[in-house]
N, C-alpha and C positions, 0 to 999 in steps of 0.2 A: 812651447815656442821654438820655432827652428833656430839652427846656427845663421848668426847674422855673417854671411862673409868676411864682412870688416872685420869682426873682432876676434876669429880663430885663423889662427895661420892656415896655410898648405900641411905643416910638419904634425901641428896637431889632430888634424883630421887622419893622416898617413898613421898618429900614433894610437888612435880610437879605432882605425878600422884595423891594424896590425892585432890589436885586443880579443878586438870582432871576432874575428878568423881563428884565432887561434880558441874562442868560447865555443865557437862552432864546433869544431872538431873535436874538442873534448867534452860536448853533449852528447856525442853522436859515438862518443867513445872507439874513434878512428886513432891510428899510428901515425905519425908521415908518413911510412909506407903503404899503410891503406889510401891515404889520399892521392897521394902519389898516383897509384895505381887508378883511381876513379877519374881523376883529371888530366895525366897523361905529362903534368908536368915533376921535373924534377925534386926530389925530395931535400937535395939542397935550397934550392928556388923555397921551397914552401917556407922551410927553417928561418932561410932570412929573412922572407914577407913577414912570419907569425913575431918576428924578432922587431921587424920596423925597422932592418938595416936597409931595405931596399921599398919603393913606390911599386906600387901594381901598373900594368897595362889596362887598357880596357880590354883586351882578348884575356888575358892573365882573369878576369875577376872574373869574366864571361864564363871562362870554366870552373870558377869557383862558386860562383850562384848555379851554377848548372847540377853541381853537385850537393850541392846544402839547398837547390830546389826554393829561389827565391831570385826575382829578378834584381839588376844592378840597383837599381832604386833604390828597394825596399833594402835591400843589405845597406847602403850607406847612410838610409835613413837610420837606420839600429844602433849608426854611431852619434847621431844626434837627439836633442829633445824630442816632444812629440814636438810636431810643425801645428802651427796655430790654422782656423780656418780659413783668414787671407793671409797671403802670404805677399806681403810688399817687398820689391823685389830687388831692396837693398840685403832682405834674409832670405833669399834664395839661395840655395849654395851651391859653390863650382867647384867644380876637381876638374883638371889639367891630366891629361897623359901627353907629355912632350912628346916621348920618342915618335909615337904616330900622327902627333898632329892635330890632336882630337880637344876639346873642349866643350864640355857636359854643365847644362845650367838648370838645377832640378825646378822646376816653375810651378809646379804643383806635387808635391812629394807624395808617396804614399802614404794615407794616413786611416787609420783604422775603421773598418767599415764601408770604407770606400775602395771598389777594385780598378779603377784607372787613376794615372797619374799624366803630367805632361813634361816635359824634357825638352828642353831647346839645347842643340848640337851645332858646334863650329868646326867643321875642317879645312885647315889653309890647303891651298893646294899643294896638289901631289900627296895628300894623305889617303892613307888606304887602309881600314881595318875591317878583319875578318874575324868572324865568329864561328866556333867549330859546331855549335848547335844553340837555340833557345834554352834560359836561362829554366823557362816554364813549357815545356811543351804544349804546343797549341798558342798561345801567346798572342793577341791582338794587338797588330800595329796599327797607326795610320802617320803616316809620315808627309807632311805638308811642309813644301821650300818652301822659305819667305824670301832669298837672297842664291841667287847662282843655281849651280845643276848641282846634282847628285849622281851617281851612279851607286843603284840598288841591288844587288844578286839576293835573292831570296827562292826555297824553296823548288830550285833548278829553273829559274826564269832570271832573266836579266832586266832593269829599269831603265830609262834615263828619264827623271823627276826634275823640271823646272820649276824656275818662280810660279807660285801661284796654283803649281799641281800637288795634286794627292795621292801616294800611293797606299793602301791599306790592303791587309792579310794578314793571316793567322801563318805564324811561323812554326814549322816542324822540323825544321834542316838546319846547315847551314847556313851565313848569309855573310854576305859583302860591302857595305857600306867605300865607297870613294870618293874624291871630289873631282865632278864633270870636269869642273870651269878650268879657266887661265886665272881666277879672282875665289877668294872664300866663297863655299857654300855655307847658307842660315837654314835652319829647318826646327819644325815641334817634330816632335814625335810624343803621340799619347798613347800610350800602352794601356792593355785594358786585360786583367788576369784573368784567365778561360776560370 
């Protein structure tokens, strides 16, 4: 059964995925400074995420699923139960990255057997996040506004994605996620693992 929102804080999620991260790398029988070195961010930064003194970004996890080779999903799913097969969507669960702006509501989580999942994202305006690469190389998006614009950089192409439009691709690059509007942008995004 997933995490029902209600019932687990922000702090308890930040201290299951701090858990996470740190199982990760010591499967993989990685240093901080191996990590470090794979992800390009500071081996301070990593110590205090693994420690749960600090919240991730969504760029921050991006280069961390990138490197442990599993999309943001499925990694945060790893800190929850298994997710049941409907998933009503008082137990959908959300993570918050404040500093960007960003708000992630997993709507269909990875779940075993199945290679897509769906993602409903909120960005207030003026938010801007960048991704240095796919989490999965090759990686199938389709990204459907339900509310305002988007602007989409993927794969050396540039988007602007309205209500009611669809952008879809396989992601090999970087990518850029921003919000068009003067008002929040709403969107799914179903990801689908090559």
């Amino acid at each position: 059964m997933g995490i029902p929102s209600s019932t687990v804080t922000p702090e308890e999620v930040d201290a299951r995925l701090a858990a996470r991260l740190a199982e990760l790398r010591a499967e993989r029988g990685w240093s901080l400074d191996e990590l470090a070195r794979r992800t390009g961010v500071s081996r301070s930064t990593l110590s205090r995420l693994e420690h749960g003194e600090i919240s991730p970004t969504a760029a921050l996890l991006n280069k961390l699923c990138a490197a442990y080779e599993r999309t943001m999903s499925r990694l945060l799913a790893e800190v929850e139960s298994e997710p049941p097969q409907l998933v009503r969507a008082g137990d959908q669960a959300l993570w918050r990255d404040e500093a960007s702006g960003f708000l992630r509501r997993s709507v269909s989580p990875p779940h075993a057997g199945l290679r897509g999942e769906v993602v409903e994202g909120v960005l207030r305006p003026g938010a801007d996040i960048s991704y240095d690469g796919p989490s999965v190389p090759g990686l199938e998006q389709h990204i459907w506004v339900l509310d305002g614009a988007l602007r989409v950089d993927a794969n050396g192409h540039s988007h602007e994605v309205r209500a009611g439009d669809c952008l879809r691709f396989r992601l090999w690059g970087r990518s850029r996620f921003r919000c068009a509007g003067p008002g929040p942008v709403r969107y799914a995004l179903v990801v689908v693992l090559p």
